[in-house]
N, C-alpha and C positions, 0 to 999 in steps of 0.2 A: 477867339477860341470857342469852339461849340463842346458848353457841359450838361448839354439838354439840361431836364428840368433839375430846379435846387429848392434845398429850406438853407436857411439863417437862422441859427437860434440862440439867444441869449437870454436870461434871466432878463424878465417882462417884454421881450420882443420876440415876435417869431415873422418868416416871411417864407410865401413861397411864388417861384415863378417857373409856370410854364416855357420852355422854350423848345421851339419846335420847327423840324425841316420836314415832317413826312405831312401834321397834321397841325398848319399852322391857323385854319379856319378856327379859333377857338374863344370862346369866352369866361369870365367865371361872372355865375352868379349867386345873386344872396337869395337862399330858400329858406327865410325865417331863423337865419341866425347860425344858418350851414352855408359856407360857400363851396359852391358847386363848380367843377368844371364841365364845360362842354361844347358840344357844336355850334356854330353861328348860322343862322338862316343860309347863309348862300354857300355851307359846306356841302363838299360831297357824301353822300349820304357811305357811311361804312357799317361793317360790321364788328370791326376790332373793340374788342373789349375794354381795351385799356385810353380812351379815348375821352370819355365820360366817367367823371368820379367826386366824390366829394371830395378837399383839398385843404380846408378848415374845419373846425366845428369847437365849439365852447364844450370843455370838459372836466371835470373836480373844480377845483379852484382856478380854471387855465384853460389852454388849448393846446387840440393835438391839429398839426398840419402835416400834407404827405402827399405824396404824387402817386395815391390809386386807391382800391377798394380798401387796403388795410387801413385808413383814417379810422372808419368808423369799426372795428373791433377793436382798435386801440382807444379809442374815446369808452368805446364801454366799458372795458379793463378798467381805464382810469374811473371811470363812475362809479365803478364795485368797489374803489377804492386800491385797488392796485398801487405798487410803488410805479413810477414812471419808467425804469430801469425795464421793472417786468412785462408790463402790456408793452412796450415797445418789443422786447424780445420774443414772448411770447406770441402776438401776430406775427410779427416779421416772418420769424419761426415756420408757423404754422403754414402762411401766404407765399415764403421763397419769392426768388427774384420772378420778372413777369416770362413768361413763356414765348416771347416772342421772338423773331430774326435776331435780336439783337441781347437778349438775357439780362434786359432791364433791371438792372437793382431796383428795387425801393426804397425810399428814403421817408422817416420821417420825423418830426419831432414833439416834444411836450413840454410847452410856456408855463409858468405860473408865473406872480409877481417876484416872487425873489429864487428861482433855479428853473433850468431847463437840462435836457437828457436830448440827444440827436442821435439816430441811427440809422442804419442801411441793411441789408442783406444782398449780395453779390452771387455772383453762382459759386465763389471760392473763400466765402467769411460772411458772417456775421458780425456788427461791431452797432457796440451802444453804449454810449457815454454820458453822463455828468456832465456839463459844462459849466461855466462860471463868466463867461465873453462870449460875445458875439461867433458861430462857429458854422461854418459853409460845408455840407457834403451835396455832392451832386449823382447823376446816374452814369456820365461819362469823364472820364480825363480827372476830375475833384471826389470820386470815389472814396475820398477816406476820411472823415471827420477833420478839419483840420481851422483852426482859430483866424479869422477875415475879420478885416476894418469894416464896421459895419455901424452906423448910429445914426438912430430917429429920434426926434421927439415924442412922434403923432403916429398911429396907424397912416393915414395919410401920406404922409411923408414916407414911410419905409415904402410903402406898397409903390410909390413912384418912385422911390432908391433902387429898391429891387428891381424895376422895370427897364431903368435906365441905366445896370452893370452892362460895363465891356464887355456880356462874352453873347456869344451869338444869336442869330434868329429870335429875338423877343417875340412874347404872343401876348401874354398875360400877365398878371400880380398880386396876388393879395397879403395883406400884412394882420398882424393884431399887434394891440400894446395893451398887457394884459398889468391892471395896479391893483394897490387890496379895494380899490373902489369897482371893480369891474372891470370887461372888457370893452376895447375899442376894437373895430376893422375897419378894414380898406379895401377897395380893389382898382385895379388898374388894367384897362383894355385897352390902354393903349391909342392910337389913333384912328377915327370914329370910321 
């Protein structure tokens, strides 16, 4: 099953994977403590906005992960000290689904060691949650928040859990395991 890209998020784990059929040339990388998504040396060169994004980033006590430019309005919200409820809502809000052929939701979420919040904006709802378990929303078909088997140890580990789920076209991965002692990340590209 193709749910293009997802986060996972649970109280001290978060994960996100790219999956991709239009723009599978992709990589993510670490720009000092921000994981980045983007193009691979031998992509085709585009113009599509939504291609290149940050996708991680260290935020309050946690991390906010997400699949496009609202990452980083939501990480500042959380910085200003925001509840996680709010900067999720309030980007999402603000940013709407992406504008493309297809009316891309956005998804994203906010780790801390002991709670996490996951959310989406669709072109027909907005929805942001509290979680307490591990909990999967995606941009296609898993649309809707909803509680997935999901368990790592290690950033490590999740970032190649997440890489290696059943659902289609893998590109990428990155994970954090976020404890009161800091954060860990991961990323995962995959086959070299």
């Amino acid at each position: 099953m193709y749910v293009g890209r997802f986060v996972v998020v649970g109280p001290g784990l978060g994960v996100y994977r790219v999956s991709s059929r239009s723009f599978p040339n992709r990589r993510i990388v670490d720009r000092a403590g921000t994981l980045t998504v983007g193009p691979t040396a031998d992509a085709a060169e585009t113009d599509n906005p939504y291609v290149s994004y940050n996708c991680l980033r260290e935020a309050g006590e946690g991390v906010v992960l997400g699949n496009g430019s609202h990452v980083d309005p939501i990480a500042e919200k959380v910085d200003m000290g925001y509840p996680a409820r709010d900067a999720l809502a309030t980007a999402l809000l603000a940013l709407d689904f992406e504008k493309d052929d297809y009316d891309t939701p956005r998804i994203a979420g906010v780790v801390t060691a002991d709670a996490a919040s996951v959310g989406i904006v669709r072109r027909d709802a907005l929805l942001v949650e509290a979680v307490d378990e591990p909990t999967l929303v995606a941009t296609y078909e898993e649309d809707a928040p909803r509680a997935f088997d999901f368990a790592a140890d290690t950033a490590t580990a999740a970032a190649t859990a997440a890489y290696d789920l059943d659902f289609d076209h893998p590109v990428c991965a990155a994970a954090a395991r976020v404890t009161p002692d800091g954060v860990e990340f991961a990323i995962e590209n995959g086959p070299e």
